[in-house]
C-alpha positions in Angstrom: 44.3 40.3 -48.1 43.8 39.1 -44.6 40.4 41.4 -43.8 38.1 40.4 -47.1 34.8 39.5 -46.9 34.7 37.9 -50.6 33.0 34.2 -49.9 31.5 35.1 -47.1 27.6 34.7 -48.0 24.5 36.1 -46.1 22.0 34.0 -46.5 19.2 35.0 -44.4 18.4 39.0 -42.8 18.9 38.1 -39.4 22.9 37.0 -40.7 23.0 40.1 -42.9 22.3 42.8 -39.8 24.2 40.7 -37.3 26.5 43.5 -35.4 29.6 41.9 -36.5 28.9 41.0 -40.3 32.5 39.8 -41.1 34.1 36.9 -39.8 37.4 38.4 -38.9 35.2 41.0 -37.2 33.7 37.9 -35.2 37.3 36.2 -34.8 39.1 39.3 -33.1 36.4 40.2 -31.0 36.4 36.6 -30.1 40.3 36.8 -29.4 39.9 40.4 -26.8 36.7 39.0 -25.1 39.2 36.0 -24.1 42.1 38.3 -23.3 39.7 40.6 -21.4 38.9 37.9 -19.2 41.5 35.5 -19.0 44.6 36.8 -19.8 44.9 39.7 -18.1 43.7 38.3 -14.7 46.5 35.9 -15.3 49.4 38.6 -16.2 47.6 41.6 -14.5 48.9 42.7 -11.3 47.2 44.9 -8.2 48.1 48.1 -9.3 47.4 47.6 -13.2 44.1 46.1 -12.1 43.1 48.9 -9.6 44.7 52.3 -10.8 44.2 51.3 -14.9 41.8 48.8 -15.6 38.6 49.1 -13.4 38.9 53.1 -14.0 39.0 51.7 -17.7 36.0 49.6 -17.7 34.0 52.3 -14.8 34.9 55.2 -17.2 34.1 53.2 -20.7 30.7 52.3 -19.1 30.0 56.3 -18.4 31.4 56.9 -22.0 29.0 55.0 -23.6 25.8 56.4 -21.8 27.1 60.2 -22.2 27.4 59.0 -26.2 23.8 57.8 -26.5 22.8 61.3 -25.4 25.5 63.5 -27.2 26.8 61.4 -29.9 23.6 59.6 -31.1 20.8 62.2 -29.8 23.0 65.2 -30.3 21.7 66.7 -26.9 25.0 68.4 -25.2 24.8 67.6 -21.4 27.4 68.8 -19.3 25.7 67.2 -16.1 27.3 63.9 -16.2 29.1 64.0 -13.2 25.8 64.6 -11.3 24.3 61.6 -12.7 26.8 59.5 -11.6 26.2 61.4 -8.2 22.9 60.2 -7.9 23.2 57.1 -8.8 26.2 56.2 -6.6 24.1 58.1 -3.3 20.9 56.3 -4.5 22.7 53.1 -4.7 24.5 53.9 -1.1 21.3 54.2 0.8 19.6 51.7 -1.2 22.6 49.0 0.0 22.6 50.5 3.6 19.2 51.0 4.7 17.5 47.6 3.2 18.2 44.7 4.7 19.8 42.5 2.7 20.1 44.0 -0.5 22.1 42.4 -3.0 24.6 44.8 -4.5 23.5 44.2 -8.4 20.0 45.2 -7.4 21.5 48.2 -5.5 23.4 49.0 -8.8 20.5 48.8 -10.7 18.0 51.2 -8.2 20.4 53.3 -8.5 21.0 53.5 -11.8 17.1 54.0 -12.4 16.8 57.0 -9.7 19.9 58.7 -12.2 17.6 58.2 -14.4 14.6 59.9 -13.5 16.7 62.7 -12.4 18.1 62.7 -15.9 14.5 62.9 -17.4 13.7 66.0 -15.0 16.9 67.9 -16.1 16.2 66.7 -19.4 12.8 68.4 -19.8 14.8 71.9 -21.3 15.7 70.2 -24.2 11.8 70.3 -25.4 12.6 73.9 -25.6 16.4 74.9 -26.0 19.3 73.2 -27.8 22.9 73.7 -27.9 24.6 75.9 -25.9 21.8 76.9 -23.8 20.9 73.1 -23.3 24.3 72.5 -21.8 23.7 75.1 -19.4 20.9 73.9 -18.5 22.1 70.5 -17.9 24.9 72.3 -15.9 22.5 73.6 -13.5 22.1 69.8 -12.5 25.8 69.7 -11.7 25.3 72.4 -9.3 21.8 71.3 -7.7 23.3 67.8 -7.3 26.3 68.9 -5.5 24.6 71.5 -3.3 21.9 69.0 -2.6 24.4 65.7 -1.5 26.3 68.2 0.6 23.6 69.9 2.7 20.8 67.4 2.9 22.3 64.7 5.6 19.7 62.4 4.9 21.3 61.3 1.6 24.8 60.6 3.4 22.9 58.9 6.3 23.6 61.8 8.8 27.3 61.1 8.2 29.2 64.2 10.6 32.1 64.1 7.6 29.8 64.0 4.8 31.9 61.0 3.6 30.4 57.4 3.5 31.7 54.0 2.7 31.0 50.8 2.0 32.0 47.3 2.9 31.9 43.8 2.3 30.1 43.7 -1.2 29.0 40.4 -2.0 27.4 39.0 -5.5 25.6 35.4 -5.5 27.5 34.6 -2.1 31.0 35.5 -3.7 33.0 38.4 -2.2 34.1 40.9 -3.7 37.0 42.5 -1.8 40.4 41.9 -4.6 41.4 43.5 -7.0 41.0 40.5 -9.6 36.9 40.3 -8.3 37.0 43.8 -8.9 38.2 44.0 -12.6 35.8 40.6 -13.3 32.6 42.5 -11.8 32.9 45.7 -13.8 34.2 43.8 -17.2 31.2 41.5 -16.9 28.6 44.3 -16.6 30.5 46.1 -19.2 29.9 43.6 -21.3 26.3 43.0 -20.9 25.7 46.8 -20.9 28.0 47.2 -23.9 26.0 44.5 -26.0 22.2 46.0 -24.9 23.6 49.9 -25.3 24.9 49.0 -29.7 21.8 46.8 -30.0 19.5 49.6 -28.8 21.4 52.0 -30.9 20.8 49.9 -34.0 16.9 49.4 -33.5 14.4 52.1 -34.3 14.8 53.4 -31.2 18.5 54.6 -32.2 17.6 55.6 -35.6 14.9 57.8 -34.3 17.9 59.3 -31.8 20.1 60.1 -35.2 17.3 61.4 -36.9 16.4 64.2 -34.3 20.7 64.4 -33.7 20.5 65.3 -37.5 17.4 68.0 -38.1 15.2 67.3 -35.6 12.3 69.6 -37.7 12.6 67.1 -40.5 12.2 64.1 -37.6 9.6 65.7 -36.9 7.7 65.6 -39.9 8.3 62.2 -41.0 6.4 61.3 -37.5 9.3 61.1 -35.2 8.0 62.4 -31.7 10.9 64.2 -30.3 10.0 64.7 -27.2 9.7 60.7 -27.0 13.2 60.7 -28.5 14.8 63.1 -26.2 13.5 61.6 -23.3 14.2 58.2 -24.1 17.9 59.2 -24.9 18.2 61.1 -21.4 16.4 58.4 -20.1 18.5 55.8 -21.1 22.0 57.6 -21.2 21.4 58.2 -17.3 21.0 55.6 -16.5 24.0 53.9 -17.6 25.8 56.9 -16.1 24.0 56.0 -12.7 25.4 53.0 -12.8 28.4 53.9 -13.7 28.5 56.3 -11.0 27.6 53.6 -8.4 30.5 51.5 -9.9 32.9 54.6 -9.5 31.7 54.7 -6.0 31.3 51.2 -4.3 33.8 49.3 -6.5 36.8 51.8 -7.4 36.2 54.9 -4.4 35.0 52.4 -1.3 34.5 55.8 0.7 33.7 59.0 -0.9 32.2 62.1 -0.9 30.3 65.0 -3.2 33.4 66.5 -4.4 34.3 63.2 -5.9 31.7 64.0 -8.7 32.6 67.6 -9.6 31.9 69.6 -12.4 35.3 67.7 -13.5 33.8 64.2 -14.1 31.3 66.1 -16.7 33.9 67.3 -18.9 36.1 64.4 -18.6 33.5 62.5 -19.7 32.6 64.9 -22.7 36.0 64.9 -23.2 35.8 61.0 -24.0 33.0 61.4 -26.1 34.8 63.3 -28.5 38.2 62.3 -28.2 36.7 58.6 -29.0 34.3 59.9 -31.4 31.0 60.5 -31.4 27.9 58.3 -32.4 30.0 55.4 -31.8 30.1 52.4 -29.2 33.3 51.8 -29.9 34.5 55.2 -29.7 33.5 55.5 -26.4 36.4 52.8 -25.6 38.6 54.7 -27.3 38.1 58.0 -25.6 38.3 55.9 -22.1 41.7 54.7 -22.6 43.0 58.3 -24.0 41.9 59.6 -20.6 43.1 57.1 -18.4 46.3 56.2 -19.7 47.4 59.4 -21.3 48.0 60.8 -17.7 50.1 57.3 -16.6 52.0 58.1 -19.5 53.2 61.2 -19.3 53.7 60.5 -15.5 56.4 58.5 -16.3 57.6 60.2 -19.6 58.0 63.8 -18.7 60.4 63.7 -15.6 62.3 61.0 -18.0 62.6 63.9 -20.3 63.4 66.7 -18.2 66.2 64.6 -17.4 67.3 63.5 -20.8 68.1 67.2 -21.5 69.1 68.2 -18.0 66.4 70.2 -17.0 65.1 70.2 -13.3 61.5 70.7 -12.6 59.7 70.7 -8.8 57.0 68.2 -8.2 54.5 71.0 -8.6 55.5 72.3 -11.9 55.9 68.4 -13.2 51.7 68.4 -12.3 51.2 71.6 -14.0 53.6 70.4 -16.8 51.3 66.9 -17.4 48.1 69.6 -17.9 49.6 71.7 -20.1 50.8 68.8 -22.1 47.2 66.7 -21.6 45.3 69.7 -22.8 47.8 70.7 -25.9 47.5 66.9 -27.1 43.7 67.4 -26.8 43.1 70.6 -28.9 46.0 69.3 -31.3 43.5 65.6 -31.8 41.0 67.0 -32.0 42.0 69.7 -34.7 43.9 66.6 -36.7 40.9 64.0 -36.5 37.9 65.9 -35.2 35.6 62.7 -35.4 37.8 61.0 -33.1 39.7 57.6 -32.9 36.3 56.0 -34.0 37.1 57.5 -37.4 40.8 56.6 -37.5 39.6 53.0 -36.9 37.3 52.8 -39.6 39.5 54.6 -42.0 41.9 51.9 -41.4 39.6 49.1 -41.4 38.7 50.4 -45.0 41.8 50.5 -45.6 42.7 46.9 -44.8 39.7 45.7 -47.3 41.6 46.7 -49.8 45.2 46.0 -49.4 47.8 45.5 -51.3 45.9 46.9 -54.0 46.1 50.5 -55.0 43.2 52.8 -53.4 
């Protein structure tokens, strides 16, 4: 009863393709924007704010770029992880070796140099597709990680090959807690969440769905796919650069190459999917699967081992959480194989109609 749009008028276009057409749409996004940014700096503590909710917000950020390319595009990449590599190393000597640079313009250079390293790994899809495509996006992963670990210039000549970063300031404010932390990434979040669904819904993103769909059709209907393809690898690095910057300065502090392994590329596909793809929303979804699916079972399996008296060594409680996190994987994704994304909207269909039959 509650979610109907009867009475609710559009009276002009620009009301009637408004993202949010329906007023409880409006109202509860209203409501988590103010929970987002209010309450849960009030309730939040340190740990929730550092070890859940910036990886939430960094990893929802990287979500959403890796689904403009796979979801909307349908180009398979399996190089994330060395996008946000160069764009957290770009941003690093950006911040360190000019004077003065303020850390969102860092963010930003760095997001840019992701993405013309995107666009240069992205030149195979002209030719290949699918599974070749992902290996030839894979080859990124391993140029990236050969490159950041032998070329010392990149880490500023750093013996350790780790490097760090300190005293991050934005418009004179530090940002050195926790609490500045969280507001930082949510607000960029935010801004990059609102551009990323309105590009998505503008010809742009239509012309991404239409090559994701038959791209030979696309083609004849005037659709340049190599201006498509581009554009999505273009675009989808570099929110992964920035991202990876994030990842680096805000969440890391001090890293090193092996902190954007081959694993950050298929935890991030994983995401994609999981979520759903071809959705913006999705993408939040498959974040907090990942993130707190791991807490979770942290703190529920050695609960049950001893609920039925069973005693298990640290090591076999780690291997116990993958086998479980990988079972619950293949078991969603065989249930709902569009991801959460669909599960939402099947309920929010759902909710139109109640109490009535359907």
């Amino acid at each position: 009863m509650f979610y109907r749009e009867n009475g609710q008028f559009k009276t002009s276009y620009r009301a009637d393709q408004q993202i949010l057409p329906i007023k409880q749409d409006r109202i509860a996004l209203f409501v988590l924007l103010l929970s987002a940014f209010a309450v849960i700096p009030a309730i939040g503590n340190d740990y929730w704010l550092t070890n859940i909710m910036i990886p939430f917000l960094i990893f929802s950020l990287a979500a959403i770029g890796v689904n403009i390319l796979v979801g909307y595009c349908g180009q398979i990449s399996l190089g994330s992880g060395a996008f946000m590599a160069v764009g957290a190393y770009a941003a690093y000597n950006f911040y360190v070796r000019v004077e003065g640079m303020p850390l969102i313009l860092a963010l930003v250079l760095g997001g840019v140099c992701a993405m013309a390293f995107g666009i240069l790994f992205g030149l195979p899809s002209l030719r290949v597709k699918g599974l070749y495509l992902a290996v030839a996006t894979l080859a990124a992963q391993f140029f990236s990680d050969w490159m950041f670990l032998r070329i010392q210039w990149f880490t500023n000549y750093s013996t350790s090959g780790s490097v760090s970063v300190s005293n991050l300031q934005v418009f004179g404010f530090p940002i050195d807690s926790p609490l500045s932390k969280y507001l930082f990434c949510l607000t960029l979040l935010a801004v990059i969440a609102l551009l990323a669904k309105n590009l998505v819904r503008g010809a742009v993103g239509r012309e991404w769905m239409a090559i994701r769909d038959m791209d030979v059709a696309a083609a004849v209907i005037g659709i340049r796919p190599m201006y498509a393809k581009l554009t999505a690898f273009a675009v989808s690095s570099f929110i992964v650069g920035v991202s990876g910057a994030l990842w680096a300065f805000i969440y890391l502090g001090a890293w090193e190459p092996a902190a954007f392994s081959v694993d950050q590329s298929f935890k991030l596909l994983f995401m994609v999917i999981i979520g759903g793809m071809g959705s913006i929303m999705g993408s939040f979804f498959g974040a907090a699967f990942i993130v707190l699916l791991p807490i979770f079972l942290t703190q529920f399996l050695p609960f049950a081992s001893g609920l039925f008296g069973i005693e298990i060594s640290t090591a076999g409680m780690s291997h116990a959480e993958l086998m479980v996190f990988g079972g619950l994987i293949v078991w969603f994704l065989i249930v709902e194989p569009h991801g959460l994304a669909k599960l939402w909207a099947i309920g929010k269909q759902k909710l139109r109609l109640w109490p009535f039959p359907h």
